[in-house]
N, C-alpha and C positions, 0 to 999 in steps of 0.2 A: 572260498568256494570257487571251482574252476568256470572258467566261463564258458557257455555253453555256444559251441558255435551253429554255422546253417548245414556243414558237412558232417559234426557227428548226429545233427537229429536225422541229415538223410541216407546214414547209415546203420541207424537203429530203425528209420522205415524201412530201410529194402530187408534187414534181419525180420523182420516181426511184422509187416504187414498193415501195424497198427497207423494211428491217423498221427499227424502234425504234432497235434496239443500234446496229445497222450505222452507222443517220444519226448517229449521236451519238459515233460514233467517228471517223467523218470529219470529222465539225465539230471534235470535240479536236485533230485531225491537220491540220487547214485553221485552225487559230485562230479557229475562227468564221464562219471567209467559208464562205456558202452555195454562191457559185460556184466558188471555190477546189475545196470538198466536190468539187463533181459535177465538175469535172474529173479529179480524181484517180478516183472513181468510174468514169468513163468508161475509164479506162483497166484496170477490173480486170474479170472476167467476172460478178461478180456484181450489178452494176447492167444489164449486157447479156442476162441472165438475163432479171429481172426486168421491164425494159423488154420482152421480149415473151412475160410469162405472160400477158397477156390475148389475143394469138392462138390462134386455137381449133387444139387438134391430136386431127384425128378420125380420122388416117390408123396406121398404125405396125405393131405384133407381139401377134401372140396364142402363147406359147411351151409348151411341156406340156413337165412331168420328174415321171416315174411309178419307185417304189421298186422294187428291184432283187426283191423277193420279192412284188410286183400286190398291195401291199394300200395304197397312198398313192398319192397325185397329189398335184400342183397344175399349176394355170395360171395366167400371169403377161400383162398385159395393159399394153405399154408404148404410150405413143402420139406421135407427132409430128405433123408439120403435112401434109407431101404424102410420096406413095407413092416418089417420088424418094429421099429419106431414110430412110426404113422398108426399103428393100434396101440400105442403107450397112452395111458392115462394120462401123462405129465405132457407129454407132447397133444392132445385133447386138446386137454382144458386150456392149455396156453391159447390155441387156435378160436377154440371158444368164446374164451375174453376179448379174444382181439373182435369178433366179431358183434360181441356185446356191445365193444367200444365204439366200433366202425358207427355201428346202428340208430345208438345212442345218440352221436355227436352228428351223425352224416356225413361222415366221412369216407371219400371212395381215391383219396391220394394216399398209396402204402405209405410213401415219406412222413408225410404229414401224423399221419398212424404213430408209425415208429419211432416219432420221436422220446426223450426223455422218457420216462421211467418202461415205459412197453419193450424200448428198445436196452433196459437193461437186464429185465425180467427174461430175453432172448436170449442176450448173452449168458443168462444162467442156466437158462435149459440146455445152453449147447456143453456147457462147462458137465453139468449134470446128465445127459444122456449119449453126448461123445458124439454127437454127429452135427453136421452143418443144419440150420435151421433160417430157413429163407421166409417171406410172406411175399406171395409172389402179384396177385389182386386180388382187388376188391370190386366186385360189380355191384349198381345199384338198381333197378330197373322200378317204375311205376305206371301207372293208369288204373280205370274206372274198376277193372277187377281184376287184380293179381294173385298168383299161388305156385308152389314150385312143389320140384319133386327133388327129393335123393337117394342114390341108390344107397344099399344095404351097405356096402364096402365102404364108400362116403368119398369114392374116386370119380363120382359123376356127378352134377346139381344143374339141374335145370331150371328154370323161371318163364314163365308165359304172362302175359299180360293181354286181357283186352278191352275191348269197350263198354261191353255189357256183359250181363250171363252170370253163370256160379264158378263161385272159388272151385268146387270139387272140378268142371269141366275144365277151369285151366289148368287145375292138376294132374289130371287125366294128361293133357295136352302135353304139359312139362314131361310127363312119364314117356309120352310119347321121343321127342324129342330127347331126352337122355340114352332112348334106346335106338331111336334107327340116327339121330346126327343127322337132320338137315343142313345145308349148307347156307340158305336163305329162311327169309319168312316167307316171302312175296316172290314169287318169278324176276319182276321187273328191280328186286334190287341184287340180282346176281350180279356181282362187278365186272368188269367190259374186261378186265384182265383174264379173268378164269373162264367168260366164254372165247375168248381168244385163242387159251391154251386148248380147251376144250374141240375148237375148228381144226387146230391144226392136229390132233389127234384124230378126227374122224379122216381128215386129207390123205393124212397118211394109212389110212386102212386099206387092206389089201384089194378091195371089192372096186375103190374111188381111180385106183389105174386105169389110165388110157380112154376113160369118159368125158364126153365132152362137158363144157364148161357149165352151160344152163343144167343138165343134168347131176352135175356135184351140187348144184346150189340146192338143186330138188331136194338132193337127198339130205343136204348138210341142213337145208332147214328141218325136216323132218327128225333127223337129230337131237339137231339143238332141241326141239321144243320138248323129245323123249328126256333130254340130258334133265332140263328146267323143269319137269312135271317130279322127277325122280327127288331133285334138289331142292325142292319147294316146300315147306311146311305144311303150306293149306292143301296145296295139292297134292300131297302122300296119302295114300290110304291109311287111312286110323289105325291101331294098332289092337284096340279093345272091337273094330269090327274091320273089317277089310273091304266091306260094303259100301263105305261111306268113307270121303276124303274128308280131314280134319278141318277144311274152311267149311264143308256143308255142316257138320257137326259143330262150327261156332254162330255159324245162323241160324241151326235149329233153336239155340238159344237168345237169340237176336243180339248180337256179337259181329264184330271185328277184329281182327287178328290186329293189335297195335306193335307189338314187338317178342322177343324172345332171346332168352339168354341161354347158353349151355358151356358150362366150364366143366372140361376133363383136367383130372391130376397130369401134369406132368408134359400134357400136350405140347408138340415145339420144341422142347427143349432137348435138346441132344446130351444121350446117354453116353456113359464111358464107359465102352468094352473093356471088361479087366480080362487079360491073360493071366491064370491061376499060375500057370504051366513054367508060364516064362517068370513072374513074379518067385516063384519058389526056387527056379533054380538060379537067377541072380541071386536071391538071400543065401544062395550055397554056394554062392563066386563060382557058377558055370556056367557054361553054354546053352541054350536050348538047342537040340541035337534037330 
């Protein structure tokens, strides 16, 4: 048997992507041949894996499973490549168990998740429906009365929690929040970085030229406090009445706003513009004109 050095497994990693063991188990099993490797390789799902972890997948499922007596959540955020996929049954249910599992064990570290058999059952869905297949979180959120919402599509999941009141009002709330996206619960936890960028946007409005300094302040407070009402959970108008901000509507049920979750599909993650245009006329060894 040839012996297997530390140069050809790290040139059966940079071919195939795959991890350490893997390549050096295929080179045991190929006598060494690097090519031998990747063919047999080729034939199993987990170099087909691999070969397309570096495709971006920003598309996929945002899933909510709330505890049978409203004091747990979680949300599970799996992802793939195009919305095609993301309403596949196979690609579903995989998302589902994962959530089943998450819930079960309490689990909110993807790693931890994916380990051993979850993360083999991944690598068959990707072998099986051709596209990269990421889990990207897991949120868990709790208190005295929790509920969430999710949209129809299953690219939005929200979760509200409070201290008192009815599961259905924190649902309501969650629905809220899935739809307008606050950026805080509370005014007071907007981060010092986002009211910073937020000053130096009002400075630079065209109105704030040539005014003296007490009078920017005037106005920049006046701002800010418009920017923190808009950005607030409690302090947003309700969505089911416009009458009434959703912190009054959690004390008409003698309630506190304890916290809030809201996971969109795909958020962050930066998409890859494909040129159709140029991609076709490379495959025809041309120029784009």
């Amino acid at each position: 048997m040839a012996a297997i050095t530390a140069a050809m497994v790290k040139e059966l990693r940079e071919r195939t992507g795959l991890g350490m063991m893997e390549c050096k188990k295929a080179l045991v099993e190929a006598d060494g041949s690097v090519d031998a490797a990747i063919e047999e390789l080729r034939k199993s799902s987990g170099l087909k894996a691999a070969k397309k972890a570096g495709r971006t997948a920003a598309e996929g499922v945002a899933f909510l499973k709330v505890s049978d007596d409203n004091t747990v959540a979680y949300i599970l955020e799996v992802n793939c490549e195009t919305d095609f996929v993301a309403r596949d049954d196979n690609f579903e249910n995989f998302a589902r168990e994962l959530l089943d599992v998450a819930f079960e064990k309490g689990i909110t570290d993807v790693s931890e998740l994916m380990s051993g058999e979850l993360e083999s059952k991944r690598e068959a869905l990707v072998q099986k429906i051709g596209e990269n297949v990421t889990v990207r979180r897991i949120v868990r959120i709790e208190g005295p009365v929790v509920d969430g919402y999710v949209h129809s599509n299953n690219k939005i999941a929200s979760v509200v929690a409070l201290t008192a009141g009815d599961p259905e009002v924190a649902r309501d709330i969650a629905m809220h929040a899935a739809a307008v996206n606050p950026r805080v619960g509370k005014a007071e936890e907007m981060p010092e970085d986002e009211l910073e960028k937020e000053k130096e946007v009002i400075r630079a409005q065209p109105d704030m030229e040539g005014k003296p300094a007490e009078i920017v302040e005037k106005m920049m407070g006046g701002r800010i406090k418009k920017f923190l009402k808009e950005n607030s959970l409690v302090e947003q108008p309700f969505v089911k009445n416009p009458d009434q901000t959703v912190g009054e509507l959690i004390k008409s049920v003698g309630g506190e706003l304890v916290g809030f979750v809201r996971v969109e599909v795909g958020e962050g993650i930066e998409k890859e513009e494909v040129d159709f245009a140029a991609e076709v006329a490379a495959a025809a060894g041309t120029g784009k004109a």
